[in-house]
C-alpha positions as a Markdown table, in Angstrom:
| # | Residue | x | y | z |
|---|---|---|---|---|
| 1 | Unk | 19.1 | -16.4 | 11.9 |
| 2 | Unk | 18.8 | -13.2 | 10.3 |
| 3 | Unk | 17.1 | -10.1 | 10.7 |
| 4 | Unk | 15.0 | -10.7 | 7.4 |
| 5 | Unk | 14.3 | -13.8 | 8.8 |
| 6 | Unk | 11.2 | -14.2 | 10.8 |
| 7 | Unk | 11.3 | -16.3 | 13.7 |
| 8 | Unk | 8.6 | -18.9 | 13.9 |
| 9 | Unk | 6.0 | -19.0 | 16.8 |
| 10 | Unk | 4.3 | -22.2 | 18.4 |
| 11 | Unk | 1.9 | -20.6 | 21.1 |
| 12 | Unk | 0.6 | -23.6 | 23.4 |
| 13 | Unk | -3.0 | -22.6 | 24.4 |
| 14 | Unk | -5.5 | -20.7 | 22.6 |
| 15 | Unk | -7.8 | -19.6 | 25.8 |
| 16 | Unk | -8.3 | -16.2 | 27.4 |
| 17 | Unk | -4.5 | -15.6 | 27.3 |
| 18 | Unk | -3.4 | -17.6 | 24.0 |
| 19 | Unk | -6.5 | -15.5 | 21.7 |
| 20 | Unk | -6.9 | -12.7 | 23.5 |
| 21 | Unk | -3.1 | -11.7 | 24.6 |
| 22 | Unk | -0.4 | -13.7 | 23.1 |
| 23 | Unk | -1.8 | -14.4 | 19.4 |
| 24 | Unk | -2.4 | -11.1 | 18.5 |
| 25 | Unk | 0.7 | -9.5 | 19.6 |
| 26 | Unk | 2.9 | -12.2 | 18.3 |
| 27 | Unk | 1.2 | -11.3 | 14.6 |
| 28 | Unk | 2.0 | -7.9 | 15.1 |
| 29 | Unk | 5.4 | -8.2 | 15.9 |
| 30 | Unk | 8.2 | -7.2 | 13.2 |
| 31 | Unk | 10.4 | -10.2 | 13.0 |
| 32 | Unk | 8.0 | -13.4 | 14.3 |
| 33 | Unk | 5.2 | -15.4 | 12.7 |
| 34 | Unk | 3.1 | -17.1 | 14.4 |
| 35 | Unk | 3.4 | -20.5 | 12.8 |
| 36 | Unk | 1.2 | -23.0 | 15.0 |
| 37 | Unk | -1.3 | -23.0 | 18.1 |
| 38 | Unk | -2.1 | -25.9 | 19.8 |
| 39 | Unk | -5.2 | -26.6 | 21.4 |
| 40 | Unk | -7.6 | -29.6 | 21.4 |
| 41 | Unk | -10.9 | -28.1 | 21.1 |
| 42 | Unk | -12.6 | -27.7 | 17.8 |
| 43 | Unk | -14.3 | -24.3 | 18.0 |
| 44 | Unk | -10.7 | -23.1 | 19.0 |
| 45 | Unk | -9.0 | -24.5 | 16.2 |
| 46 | Unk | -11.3 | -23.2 | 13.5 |
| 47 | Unk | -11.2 | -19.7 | 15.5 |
| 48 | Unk | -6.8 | -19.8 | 15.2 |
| 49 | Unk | -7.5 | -20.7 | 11.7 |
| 50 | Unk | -10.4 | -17.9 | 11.0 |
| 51 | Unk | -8.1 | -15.2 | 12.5 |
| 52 | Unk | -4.7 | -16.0 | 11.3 |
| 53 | Unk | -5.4 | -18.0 | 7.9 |
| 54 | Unk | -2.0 | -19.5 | 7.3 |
| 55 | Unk | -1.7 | -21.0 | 10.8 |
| 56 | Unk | -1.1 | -24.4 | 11.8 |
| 57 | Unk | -2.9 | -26.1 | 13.9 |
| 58 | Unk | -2.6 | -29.0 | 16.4 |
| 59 | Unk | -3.9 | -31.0 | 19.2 |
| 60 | Unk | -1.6 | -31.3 | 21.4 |
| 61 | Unk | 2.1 | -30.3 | 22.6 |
| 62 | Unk | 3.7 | -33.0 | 21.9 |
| 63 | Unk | 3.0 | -33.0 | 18.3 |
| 64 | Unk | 4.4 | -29.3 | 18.4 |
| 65 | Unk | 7.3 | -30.4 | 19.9 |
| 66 | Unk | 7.7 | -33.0 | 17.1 |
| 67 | Unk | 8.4 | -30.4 | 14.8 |
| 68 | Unk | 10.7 | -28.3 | 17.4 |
| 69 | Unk | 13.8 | -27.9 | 14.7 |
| 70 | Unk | 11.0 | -25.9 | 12.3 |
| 71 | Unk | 10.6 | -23.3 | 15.5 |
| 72 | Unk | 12.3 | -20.8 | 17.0 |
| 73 | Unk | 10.4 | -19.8 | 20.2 |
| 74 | Unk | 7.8 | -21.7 | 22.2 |
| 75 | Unk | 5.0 | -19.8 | 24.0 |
| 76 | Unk | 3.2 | -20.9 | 26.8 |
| 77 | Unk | -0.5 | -19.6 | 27.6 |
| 78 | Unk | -1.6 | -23.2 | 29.0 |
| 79 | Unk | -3.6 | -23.6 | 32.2 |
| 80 | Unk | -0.8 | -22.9 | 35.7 |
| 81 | Unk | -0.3 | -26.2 | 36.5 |
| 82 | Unk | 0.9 | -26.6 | 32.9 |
| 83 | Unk | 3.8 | -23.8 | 32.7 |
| 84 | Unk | 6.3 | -26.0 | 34.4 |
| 85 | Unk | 6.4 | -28.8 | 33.0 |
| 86 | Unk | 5.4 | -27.7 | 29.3 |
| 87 | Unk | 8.7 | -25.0 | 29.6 |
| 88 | Unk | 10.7 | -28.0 | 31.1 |
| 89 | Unk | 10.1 | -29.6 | 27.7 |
| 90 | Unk | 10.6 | -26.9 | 25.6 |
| 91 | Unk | 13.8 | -26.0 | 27.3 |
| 92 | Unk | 15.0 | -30.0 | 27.0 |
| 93 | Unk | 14.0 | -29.7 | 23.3 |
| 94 | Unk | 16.2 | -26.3 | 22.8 |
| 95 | Unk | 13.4 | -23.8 | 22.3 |
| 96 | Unk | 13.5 | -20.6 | 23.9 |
| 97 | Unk | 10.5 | -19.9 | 26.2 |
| 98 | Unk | 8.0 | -17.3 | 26.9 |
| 99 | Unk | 5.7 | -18.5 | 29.8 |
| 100 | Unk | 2.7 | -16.5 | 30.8 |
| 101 | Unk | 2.4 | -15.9 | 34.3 |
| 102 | Unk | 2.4 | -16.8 | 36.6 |
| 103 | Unk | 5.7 | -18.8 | 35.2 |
| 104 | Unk | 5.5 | -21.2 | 38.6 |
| 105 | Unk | 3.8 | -22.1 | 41.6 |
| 106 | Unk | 6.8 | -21.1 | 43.8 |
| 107 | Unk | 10.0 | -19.4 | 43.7 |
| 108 | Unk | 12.2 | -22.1 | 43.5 |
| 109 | Unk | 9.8 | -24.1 | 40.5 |
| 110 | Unk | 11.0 | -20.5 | 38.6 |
| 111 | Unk | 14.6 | -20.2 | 40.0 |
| 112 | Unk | 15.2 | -24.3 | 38.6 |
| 113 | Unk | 13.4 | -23.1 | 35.4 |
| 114 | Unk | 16.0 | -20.5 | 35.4 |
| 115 | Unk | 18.9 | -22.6 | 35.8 |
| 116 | Unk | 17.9 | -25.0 | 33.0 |
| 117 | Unk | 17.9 | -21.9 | 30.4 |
| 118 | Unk | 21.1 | -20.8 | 31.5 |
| 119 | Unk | 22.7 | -24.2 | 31.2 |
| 120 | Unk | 20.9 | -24.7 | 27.9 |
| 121 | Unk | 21.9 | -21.0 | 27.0 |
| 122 | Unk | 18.0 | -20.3 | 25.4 |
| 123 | Unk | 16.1 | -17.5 | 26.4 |
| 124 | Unk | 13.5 | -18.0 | 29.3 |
| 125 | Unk | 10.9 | -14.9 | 29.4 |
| 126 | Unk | 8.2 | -14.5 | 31.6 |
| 127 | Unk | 4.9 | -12.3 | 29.9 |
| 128 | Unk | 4.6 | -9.8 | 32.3 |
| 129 | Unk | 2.4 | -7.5 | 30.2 |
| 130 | Unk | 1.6 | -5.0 | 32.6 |
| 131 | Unk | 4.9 | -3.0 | 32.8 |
| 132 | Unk | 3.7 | -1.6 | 29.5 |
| 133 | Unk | 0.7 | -0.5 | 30.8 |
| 134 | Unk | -0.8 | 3.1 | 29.9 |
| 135 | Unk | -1.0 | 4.4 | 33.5 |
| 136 | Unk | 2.6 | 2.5 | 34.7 |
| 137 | Unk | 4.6 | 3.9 | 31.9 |
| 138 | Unk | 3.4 | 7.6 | 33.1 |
| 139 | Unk | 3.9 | 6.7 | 36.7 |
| 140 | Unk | 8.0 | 5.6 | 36.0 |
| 141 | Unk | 8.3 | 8.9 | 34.1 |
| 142 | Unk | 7.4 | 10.9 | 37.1 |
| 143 | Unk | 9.0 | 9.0 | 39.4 |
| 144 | Unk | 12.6 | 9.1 | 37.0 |
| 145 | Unk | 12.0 | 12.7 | 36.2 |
| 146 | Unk | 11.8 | 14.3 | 40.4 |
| 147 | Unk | 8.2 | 14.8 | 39.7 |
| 148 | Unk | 7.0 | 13.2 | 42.7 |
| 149 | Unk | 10.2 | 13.9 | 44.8 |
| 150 | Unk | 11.1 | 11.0 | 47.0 |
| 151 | Unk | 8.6 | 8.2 | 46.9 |
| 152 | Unk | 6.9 | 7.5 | 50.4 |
| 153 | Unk | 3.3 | 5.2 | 49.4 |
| 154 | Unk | 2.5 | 3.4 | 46.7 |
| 155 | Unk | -1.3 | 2.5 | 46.3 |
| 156 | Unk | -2.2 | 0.0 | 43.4 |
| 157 | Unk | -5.6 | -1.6 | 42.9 |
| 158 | Unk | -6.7 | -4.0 | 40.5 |
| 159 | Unk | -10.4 | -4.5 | 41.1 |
| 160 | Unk | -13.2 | -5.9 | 39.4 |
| 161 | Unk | -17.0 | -5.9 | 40.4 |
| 162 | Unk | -17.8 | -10.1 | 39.7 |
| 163 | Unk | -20.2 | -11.0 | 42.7 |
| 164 | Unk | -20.8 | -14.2 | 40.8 |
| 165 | Unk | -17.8 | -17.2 | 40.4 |
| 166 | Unk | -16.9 | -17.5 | 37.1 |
| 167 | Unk | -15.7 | -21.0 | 37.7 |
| 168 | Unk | -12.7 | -22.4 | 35.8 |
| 169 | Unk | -9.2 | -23.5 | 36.9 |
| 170 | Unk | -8.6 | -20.2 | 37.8 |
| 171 | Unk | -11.5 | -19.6 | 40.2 |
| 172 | Unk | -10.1 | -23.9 | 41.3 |
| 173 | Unk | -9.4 | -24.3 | 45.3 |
| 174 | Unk | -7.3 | -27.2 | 43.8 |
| 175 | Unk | -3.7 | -26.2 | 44.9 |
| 176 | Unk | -2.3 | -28.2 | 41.8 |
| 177 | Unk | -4.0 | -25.5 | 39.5 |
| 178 | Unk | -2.7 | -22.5 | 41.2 |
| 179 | Unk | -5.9 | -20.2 | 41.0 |
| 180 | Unk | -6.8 | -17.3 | 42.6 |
| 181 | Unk | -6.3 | -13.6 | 42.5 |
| 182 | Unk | -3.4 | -13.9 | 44.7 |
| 183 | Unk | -1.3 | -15.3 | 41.8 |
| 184 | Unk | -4.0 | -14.2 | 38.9 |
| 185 | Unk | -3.8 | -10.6 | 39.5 |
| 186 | Unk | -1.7 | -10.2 | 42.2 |
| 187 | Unk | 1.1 | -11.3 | 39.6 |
| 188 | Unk | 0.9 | -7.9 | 38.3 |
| 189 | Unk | 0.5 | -5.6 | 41.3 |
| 190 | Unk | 3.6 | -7.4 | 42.9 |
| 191 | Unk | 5.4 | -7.4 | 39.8 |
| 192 | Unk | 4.7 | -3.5 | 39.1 |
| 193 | Unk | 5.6 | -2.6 | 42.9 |
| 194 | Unk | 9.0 | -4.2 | 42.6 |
| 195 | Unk | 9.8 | -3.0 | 39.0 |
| 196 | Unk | 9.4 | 0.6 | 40.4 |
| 197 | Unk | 10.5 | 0.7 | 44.0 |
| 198 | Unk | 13.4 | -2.4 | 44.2 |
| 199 | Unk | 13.2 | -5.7 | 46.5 |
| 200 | Unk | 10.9 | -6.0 | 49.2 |
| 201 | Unk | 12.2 | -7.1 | 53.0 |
| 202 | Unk | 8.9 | -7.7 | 54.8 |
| 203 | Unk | 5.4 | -9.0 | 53.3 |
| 204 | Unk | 1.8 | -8.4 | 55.2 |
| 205 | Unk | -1.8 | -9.8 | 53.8 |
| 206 | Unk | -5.2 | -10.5 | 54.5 |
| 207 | Unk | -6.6 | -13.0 | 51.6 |
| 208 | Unk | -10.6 | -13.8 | 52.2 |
| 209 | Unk | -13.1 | -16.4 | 50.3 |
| 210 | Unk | -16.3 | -13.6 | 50.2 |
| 211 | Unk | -18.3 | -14.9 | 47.5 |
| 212 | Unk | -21.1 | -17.9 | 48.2 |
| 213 | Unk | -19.7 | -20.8 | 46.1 |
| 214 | Unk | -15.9 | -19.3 | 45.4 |
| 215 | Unk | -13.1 | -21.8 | 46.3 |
| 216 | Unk | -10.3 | -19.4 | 46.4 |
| 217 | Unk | -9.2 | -16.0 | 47.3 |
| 218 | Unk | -11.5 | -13.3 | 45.5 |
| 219 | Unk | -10.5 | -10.4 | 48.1 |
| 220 | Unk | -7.0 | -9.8 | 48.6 |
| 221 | Unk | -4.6 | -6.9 | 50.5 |
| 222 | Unk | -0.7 | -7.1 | 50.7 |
| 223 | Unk | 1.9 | -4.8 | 52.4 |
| 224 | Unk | 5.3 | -4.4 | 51.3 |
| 225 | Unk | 8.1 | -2.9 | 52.8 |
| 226 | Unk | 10.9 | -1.8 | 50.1 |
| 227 | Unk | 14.7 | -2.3 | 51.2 |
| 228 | Unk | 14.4 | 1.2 | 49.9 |
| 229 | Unk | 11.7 | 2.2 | 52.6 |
| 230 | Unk | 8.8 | 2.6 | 50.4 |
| 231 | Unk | 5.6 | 1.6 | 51.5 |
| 232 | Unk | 3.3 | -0.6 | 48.9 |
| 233 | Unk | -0.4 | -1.4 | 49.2 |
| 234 | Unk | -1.4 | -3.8 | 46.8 |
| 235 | Unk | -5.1 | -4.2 | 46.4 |
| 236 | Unk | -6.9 | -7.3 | 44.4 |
| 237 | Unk | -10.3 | -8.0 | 44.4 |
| 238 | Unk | -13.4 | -9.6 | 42.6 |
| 239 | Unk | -15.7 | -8.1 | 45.1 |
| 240 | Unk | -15.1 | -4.3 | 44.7 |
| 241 | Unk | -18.9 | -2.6 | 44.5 |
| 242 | Unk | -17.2 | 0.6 | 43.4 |
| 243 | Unk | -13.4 | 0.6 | 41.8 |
| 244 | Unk | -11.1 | 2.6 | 43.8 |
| 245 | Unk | -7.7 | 4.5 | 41.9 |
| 246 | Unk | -5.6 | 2.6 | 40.2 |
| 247 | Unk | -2.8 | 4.3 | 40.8 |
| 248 | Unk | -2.4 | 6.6 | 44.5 |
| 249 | Unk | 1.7 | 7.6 | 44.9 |
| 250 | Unk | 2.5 | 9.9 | 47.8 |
| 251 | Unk | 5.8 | 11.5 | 47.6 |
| 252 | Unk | 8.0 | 14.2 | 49.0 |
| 253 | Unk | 7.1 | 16.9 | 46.5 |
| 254 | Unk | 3.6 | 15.7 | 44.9 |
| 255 | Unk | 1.1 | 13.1 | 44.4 |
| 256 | Unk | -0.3 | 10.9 | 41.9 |
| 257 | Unk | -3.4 | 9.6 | 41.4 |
| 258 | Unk | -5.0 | 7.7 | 38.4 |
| 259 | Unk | -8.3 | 6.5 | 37.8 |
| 260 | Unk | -9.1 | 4.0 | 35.1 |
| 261 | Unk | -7.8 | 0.8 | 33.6 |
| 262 | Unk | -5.2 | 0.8 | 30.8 |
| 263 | Unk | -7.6 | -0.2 | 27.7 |
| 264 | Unk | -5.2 | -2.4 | 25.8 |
| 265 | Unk | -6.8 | -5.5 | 27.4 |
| 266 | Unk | -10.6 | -4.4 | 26.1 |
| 267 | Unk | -9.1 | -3.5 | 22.9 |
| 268 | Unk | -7.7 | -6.7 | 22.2 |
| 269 | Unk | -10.7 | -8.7 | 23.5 |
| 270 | Unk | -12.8 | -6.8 | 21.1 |
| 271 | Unk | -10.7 | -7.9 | 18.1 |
| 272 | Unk | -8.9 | -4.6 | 17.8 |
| 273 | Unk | -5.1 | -4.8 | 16.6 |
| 274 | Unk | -2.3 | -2.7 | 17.7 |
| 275 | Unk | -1.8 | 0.1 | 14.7 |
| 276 | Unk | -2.3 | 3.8 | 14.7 |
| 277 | Unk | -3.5 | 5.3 | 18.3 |
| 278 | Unk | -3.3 | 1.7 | 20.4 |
| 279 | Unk | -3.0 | 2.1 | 24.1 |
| 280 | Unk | -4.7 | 6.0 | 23.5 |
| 281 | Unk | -7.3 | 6.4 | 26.5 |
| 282 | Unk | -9.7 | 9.9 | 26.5 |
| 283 | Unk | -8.1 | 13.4 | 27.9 |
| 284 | Unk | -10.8 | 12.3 | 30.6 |
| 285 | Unk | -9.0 | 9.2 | 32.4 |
| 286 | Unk | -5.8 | 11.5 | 32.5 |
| 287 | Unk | -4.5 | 11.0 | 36.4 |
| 288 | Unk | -3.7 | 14.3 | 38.4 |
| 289 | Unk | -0.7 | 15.4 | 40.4 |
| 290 | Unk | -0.7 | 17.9 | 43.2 |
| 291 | Unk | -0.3 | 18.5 | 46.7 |
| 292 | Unk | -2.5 | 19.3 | 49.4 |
| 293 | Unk | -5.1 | 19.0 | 46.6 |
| 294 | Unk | -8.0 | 16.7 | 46.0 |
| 295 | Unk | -8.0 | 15.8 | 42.5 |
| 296 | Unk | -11.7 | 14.5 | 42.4 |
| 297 | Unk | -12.7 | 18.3 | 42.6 |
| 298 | Unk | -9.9 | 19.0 | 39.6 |
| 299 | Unk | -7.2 | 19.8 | 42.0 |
| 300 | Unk | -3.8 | 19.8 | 40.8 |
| 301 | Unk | -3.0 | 19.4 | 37.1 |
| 302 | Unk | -3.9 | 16.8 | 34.9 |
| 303 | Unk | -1.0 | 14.7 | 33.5 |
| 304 | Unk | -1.3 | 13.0 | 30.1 |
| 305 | Unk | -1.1 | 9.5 | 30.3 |
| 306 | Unk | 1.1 | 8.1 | 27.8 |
| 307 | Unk | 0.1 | 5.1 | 24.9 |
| 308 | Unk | -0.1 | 2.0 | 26.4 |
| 309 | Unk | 2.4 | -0.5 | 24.4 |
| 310 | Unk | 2.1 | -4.2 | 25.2 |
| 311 | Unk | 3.1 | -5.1 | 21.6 |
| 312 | Unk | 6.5 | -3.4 | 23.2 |
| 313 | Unk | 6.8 | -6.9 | 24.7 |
| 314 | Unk | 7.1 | -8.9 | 22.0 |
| 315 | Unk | 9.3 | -6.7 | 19.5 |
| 316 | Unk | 11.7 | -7.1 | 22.9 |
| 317 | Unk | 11.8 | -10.7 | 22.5 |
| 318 | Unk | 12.5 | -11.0 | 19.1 |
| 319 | Unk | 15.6 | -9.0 | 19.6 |
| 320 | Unk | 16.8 | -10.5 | 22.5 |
| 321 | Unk | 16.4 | -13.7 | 20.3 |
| 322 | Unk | 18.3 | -12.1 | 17.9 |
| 323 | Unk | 21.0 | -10.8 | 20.7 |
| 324 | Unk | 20.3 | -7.1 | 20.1 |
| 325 | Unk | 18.6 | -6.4 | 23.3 |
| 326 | Unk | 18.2 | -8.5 | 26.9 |
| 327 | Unk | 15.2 | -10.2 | 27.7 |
| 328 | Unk | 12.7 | -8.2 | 28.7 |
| 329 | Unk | 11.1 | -10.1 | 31.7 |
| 330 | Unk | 13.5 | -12.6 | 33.8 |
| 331 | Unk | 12.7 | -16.3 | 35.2 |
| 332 | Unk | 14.9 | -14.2 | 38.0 |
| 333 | Unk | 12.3 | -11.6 | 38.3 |
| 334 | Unk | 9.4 | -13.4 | 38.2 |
| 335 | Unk | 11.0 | -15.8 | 40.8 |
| 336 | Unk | 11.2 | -13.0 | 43.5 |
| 337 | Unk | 8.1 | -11.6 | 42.8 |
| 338 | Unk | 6.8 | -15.2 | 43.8 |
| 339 | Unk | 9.0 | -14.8 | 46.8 |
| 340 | Unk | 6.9 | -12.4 | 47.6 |
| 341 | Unk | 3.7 | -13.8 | 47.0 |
| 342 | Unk | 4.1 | -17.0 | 48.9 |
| 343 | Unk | 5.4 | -14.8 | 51.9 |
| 344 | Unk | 1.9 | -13.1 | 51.4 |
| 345 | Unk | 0.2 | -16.6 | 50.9 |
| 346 | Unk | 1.6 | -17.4 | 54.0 |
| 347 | Unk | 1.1 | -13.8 | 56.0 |
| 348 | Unk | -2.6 | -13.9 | 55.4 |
| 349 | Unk | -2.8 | -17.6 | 56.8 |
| 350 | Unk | -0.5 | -17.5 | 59.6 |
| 351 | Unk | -1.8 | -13.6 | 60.4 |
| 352 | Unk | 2.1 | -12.9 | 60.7 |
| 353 | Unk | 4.0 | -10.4 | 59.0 |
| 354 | Unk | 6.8 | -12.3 | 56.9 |
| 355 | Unk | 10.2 | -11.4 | 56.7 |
| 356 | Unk | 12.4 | -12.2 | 53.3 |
């Protein structure tokens, strides 16, 4: 394996995740190819073959994994219930993994994932997307450059306004197909929180069914407390009439708050591509920092919010592939970010406060 080389790409699922997400960044990384989707619907096939002409296609995994000597990285973006055992596989057949997540359904489903890479000595990567976010790039500048001071509350919301079920297996109350926003979008805000502010030592939530005909949580709060004694509050919801900040970090010194969602996602989903100005958003969306300040009446100054750069993600892996760099996103660190949401899983249920 070379650097002049490109590494070739089998992405398993071509859904929400496999053609919005993975597809698109994989073709616009230096260094891989994306060489053949699998999915067993028509209209999907002809789409991988409209957007990426030279593609293969296939109808199911294991005829992808018939070929696994042509391939040099396996990418997962199959239904939840799927991750596991479709990375077992890959693993077993000596492909390094990405996995969207979440990667499991618990911890230890990630940690035994873990262990198998390691023995096999492959690379096992979990697509958390979000730490390249537009608005979570800015906020780990301030925080690394004293902006802020010492970090005291972290606010993150990731709200939509869906007072309809979508339905699908991620709207399912079927355990088996791990659906809800707990371990939709609560993947992220968990993830982001721990990134920033280290391991978390106790886990509170309230998780609530509001909409008529949802099976699953649509309405979700957690609570962490950081070994480091930050304070997070992690918002997800389906049911938010109006969107609160995305972003609300109280520190020593100043605050942050930030409105808006990163637009990579929108981009993508209407066939943009990541070239000149991705991940820009308007002077408009540009979060404020202040104190003792209200900065819905302009207090404070207005902080530039920096490109977002999920194709970041992807240009990590195929180094790490090629040993120049480490993997980007851990089994490891997925796993204790699933520590954490099973000990909210289990908070909201129980009404306890869980201690790790």
């Amino acid at each position: 394996m070379t650097a002049a080389t490109p590494l070739r790409v089998g992405l398993i699922g071509y859904g929400l995740a496999g053609s919005v997400f993975h597809a698109p960044l994989i073709a616009a990384a230096e260094g891989l190819v994306l060489d053949t989707v699998v999915t067993s619907n028509p209209e999907r096939q002809a789409q991988a073959k409209a957007e990426f002409p030279d593609v293969r296609t296939v109808a199911t995994s294991d005829k992808l994994f018939d070929r696994s000597a042509e391939l040099d990285l396996v990418v997962i973006a199959s239904p939840n219930r799927t991750h596991v055992p479709l990375a077992t596989t890959a693993l077993k057949a000596g492909l390094p993994v990405v996995v969207d997540k979440p990667v499991a359904g618990t911890a230890a489903e990630a940690r035994e994932l873990a262990a198998l890479a390691e023995e096999r000595g492959l690379l096992l990567s979990v697509f958390q997307n979000r730490r390249w976010d537009n608005d979570f790039l800015t906020l780990r500048g301030l925080l690394e450059d004293g902006s802020l001071g010492d970090a005291w509350r972290f606010e993150s919301r990731f709200e939509r306004w869906r007072p309809q079920p979508k339905g699908g297996w991620r709207e399912s109350g079927d355990p088996e197909e791990i659906g809800g926003l707990l371990y939709d979008l609560g993947s992220h805000v968990v993830d982001q929180a721990l990134v920033l502010f280290g391991p978390a030592t106790e886990v509170y939530a309230e998780s609530v069914i509001r909409r008529t005909g949802a099976e699953t949580d649509d309405d979700t709060f957690i609570a962490l407390t950081h070994a480091n004694g930050v304070r997070s509050h992690l918002y997800v919801s389906a049911t938010a009439a109006q969107l609160g900040p995305r972003f609300r970090v109280l520190g020593s010194k100043a605050g942050y708050v930030k409105y808006g969602l990163d637009p990579q996602e929108a981009a993508l989903r209407e066939g943009e591509r990541p070239g000149a100005g991705w991940g820009v958003e308007p002077a408009s969306l540009h979060g404020r920092i202040g104190a003792g300040e209200s900065p819905v009446t302009g207090g404070g100054r207005a902080v530039p919010t920096l490109p977002g750069d999920y194709p970041a993600y992807y240009a990590a892996v195929a180094r790490a592939l090629r040993g120049e760099s480490p993997n980007p996103v851990t089994a490891l660190e997925a796993a204790a970010a699933l520590d954490v949401l099973e000990a909210a899983r289990r908070s909201a249920r129980d009404k306890v406060t869980v201690t790790l």
